[in-house]
N, C-alpha and C positions, 0 to 999 in steps of 0.2 A: 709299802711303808713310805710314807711323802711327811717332807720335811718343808714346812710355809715359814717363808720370812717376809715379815711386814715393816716396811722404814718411810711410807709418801709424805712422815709429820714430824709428830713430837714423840710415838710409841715405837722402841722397838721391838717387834714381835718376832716368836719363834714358837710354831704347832707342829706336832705330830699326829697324823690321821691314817688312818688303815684301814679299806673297805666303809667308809661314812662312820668310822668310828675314831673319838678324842682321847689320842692316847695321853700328850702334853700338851701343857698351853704355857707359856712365861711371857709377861710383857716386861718392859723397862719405860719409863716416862724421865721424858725433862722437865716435864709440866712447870715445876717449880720454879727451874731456870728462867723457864719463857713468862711467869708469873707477874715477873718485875715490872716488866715490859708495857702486861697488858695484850699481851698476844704472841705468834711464835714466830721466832727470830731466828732465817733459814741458817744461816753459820752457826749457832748453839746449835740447833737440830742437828744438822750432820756432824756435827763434831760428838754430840752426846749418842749419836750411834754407833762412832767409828771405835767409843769407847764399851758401848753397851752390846755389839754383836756378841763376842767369841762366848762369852758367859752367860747370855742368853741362849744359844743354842746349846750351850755344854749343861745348860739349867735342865732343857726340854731333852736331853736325849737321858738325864741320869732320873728325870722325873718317869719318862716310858722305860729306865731299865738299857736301853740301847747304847749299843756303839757304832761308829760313824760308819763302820760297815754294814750294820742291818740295814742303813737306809739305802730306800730302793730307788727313788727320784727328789729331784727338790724343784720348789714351786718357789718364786719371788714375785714383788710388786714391780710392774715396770711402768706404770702409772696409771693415772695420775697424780700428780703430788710435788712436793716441792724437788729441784731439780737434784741440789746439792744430796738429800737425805737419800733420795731413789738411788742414786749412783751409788752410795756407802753400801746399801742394802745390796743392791746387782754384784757388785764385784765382791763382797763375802758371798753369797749365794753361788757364785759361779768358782769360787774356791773351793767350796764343801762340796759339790757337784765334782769337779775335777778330781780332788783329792779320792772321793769316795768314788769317781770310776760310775756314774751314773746321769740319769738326760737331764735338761735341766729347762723348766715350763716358766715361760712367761706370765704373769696372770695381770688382770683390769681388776684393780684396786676395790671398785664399786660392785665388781661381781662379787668378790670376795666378800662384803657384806650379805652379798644374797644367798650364797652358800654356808654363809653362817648359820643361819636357822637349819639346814637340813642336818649338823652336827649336834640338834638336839631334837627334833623333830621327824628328822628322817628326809628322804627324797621330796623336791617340791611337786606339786600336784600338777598336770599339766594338763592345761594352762594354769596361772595366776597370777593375778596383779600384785605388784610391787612395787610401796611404797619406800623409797630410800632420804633420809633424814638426816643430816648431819652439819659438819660448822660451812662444808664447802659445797654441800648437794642437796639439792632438793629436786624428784624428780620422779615420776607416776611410771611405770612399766608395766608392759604385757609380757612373760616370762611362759615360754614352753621349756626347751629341755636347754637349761642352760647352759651347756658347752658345745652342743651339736646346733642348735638354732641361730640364726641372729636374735638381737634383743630390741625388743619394738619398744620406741619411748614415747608414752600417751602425751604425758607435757614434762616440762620442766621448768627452773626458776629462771625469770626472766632477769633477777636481779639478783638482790640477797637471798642467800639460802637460810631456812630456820633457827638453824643455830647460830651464825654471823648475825643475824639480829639479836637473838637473847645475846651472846657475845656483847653487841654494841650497846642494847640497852641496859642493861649492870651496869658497865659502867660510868653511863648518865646515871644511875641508882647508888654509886658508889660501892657496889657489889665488886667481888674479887673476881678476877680470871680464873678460871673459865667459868663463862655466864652462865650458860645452860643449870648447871645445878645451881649452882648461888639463886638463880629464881626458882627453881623448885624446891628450893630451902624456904626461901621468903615468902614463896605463896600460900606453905603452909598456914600462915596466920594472917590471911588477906580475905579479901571477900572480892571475887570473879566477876562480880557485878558493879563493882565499885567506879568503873572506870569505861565508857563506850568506845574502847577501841573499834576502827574500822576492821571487816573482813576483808582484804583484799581480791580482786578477781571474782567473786563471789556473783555478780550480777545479772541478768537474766542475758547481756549483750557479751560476756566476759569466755575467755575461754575458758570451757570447762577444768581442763588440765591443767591449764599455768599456773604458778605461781609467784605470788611477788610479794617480796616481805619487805623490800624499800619503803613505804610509803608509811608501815605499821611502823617502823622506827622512829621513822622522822615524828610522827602521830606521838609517839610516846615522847620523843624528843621538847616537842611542844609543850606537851602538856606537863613536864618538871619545870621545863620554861617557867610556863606561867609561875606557879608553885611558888620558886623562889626569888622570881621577880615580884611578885606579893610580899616575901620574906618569909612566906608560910614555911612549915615545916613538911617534907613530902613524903605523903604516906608511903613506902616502898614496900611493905607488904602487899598494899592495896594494887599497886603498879605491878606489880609481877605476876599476881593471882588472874589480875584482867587481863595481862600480854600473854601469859601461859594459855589463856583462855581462847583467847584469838588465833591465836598458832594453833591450837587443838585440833578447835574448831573448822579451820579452815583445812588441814592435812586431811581429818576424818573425813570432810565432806567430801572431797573430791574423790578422795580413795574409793570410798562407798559408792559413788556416781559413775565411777571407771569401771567398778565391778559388776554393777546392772547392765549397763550398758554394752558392756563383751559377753554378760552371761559367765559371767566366774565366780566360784561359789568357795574359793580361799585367797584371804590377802595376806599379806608377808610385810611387819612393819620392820624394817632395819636400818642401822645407823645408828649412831651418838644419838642422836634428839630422840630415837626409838626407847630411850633407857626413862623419858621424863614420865612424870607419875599421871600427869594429868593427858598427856597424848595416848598412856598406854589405856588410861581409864574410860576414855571415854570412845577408842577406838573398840576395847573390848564391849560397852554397852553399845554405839552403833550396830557392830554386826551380829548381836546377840540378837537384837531388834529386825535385821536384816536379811536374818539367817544365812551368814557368812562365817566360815570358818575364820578364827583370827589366830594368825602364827608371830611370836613376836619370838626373837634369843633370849637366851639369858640374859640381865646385865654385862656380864663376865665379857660379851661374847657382841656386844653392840659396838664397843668404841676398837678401836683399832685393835688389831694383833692378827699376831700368826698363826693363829688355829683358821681362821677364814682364808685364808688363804692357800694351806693343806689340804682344805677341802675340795676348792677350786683344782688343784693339781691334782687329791686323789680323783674327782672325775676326771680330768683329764686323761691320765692313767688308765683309766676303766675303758673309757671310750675311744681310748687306741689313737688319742690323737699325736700328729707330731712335735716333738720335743722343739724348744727353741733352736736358732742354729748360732753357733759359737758367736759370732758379732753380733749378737741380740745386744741392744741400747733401752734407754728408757724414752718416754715420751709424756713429759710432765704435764700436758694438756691433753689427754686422749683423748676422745668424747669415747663412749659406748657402748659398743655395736657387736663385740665377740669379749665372753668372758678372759681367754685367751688372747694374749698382748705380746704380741713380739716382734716392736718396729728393730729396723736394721740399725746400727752404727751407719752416721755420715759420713765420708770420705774426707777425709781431714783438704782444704782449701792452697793449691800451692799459689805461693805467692811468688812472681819472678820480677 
């Protein structure tokens, strides 16, 4: 019985997982707070966790029935993420851990995405490639056995990630925070063809895997430019249906091109931007076309929380790995490379 706490943003999460099975899930968001802004502002974050822990996890253990004694391990984010929020998350996670007399699992943020899907799907297939999607990642994987392997990264975003653009471009659109769905709201009533966004990366000379979403911004950037330097009025339906388009576009290709080319016949779309209508639609008809299994989460189960993370601890668990050790710290830039995260505490600097 593994207890996941999720804090690297604006969500804080708390899952219950037993044998690949969702007992609980409770999120908490500041969203709102950070809405003002136009983006998240790392002191409201950690401060709206420091308030959102205790009731979050007293949420998730009365939704499975439990008390702090049933749990048998607990799993926390130890990054990536922002510094302040990681820290609020660790030092509750390592309280309920002490308290309850139990080991306590470091996890990598982004794994914790990738283990989402197997809490509704079941075990990943191994191998499979892995697409991960979100405001801070964008990034192609070859995935065998997630917590025994290392994790091989095909490409990654060399700039902005997918959603840090939809993010950027709303708001040139005068769409609300957060982007991501404000355009898949708007694109509803647009036409995908309205607009010749560039594909990024895309070119015969290009790397296959990378990604770079810098240049679509600016592109879209331009092109309201012009718009209201005319004094024209600017289509935003039409703008978001084309940038939805582009983004799609370019995730599904590459994903598809990473899977012929390793011979892997299941992709795994995860992450926030995993949840948009047009990336899931058209990733489903690619490998339908391709004869590729396509695994996507639930909504519920795309943007942050602490059931993905549960899951990451319950294999841990499974596969006997070992528990963090007491001065486990976070590491707010981790890249990678083990779904398990557990850099040391620094030695604090004497100054004489």
């Amino acid at each position: 019985m593994v207890l996941g706490i999720e804090s690297s943003c604006d969500e804080t999460g708390a899952g219950i997982v037993q044998d690949g099975r969702l007992l609980a899930h409770v999120v908490a968001t500041s969203m709102d707070e950070h809405a003002r802004f136009g983006g998240v502002v790392p002191e409201i974050a950690a401060r709206a966790h420091l308030h959102s822990f205790n009731p979050v996890v007293r949420q998730a253990l009365d939704r499975a029935g439990l008390r702090i004694g049933r749990i048998d391990a607990v799993a926390v984010t130890t990054g990536p993420g922002l510094s302040g929020a990681l820290q609020v998350g660790l030092a509750g996670a390592k309280s309920v851990a002490y308290a309850a007399g139990v080991p306590l699992y470091g996890v990598h943020h982004l794994a914790g995405h990738v283990a989402a899907d197997t809490l509704e799907h079941g075990p990943l297939p191994e191998p499979c490639v892995v697409l991960i999607v979100s405001g801070g990642h964008t990034s192609l994987l070859l995935v065998r056995d997630l917590v025994r392997d290392p994790i091989l990264h095909l490409g990654d975003t060399l700039d902005d990630a997918a959603g840090e653009c939809f993010d950027k471009v709303a708001r040139l659109l005068g769409l609300p925070y957060p982007g991501g769905p404000a355009i898949d709201r708007a694109a509803r009533g647009g036409d995908p063809k309205a607009v010749a966004f560039p594909r990024p990366l895309t070119g015969p000379g290009d790397d296959p895997y990378a990604f770079s979403f810098s240049g679509l911004k600016t592109a879209a950037a331009r092109w309201v430019e012009h718009h209201r330097r005319r004094g024209a009025e600017v289509p935003v339906a039409d703008a978001a249906a084309a940038l939805q388009e582009a983004v799609a576009d370019v995730l599904t290709r590459k994903a598809l091109a990473a899977c012929r080319a390793h011979d892997v016949k299941t992709l795994v779309v995860v992450g926030g931007v995993a949840a948009n209508s047009r990336v899931r639609a058209l990733a489903e008809r690619r490998c339908a076309s391709a004869g590729i299994e396509l695994r996507v989460p639930a909504m519920t189960l795309c943007t942050d929380n602490g059931a993905m993370i549960a899951a990451v601890g319950d294999l841990l668990v499974r596969a006997g790995a070992e528990p963090a050790p007491l001065d486990v710290s976070i590491d707010p830039s981790a890249p990678l490379e083990y779904a398990s995260l557990t850099p040391l505490a620094r030695p604090a600097v004497r100054i004489t």
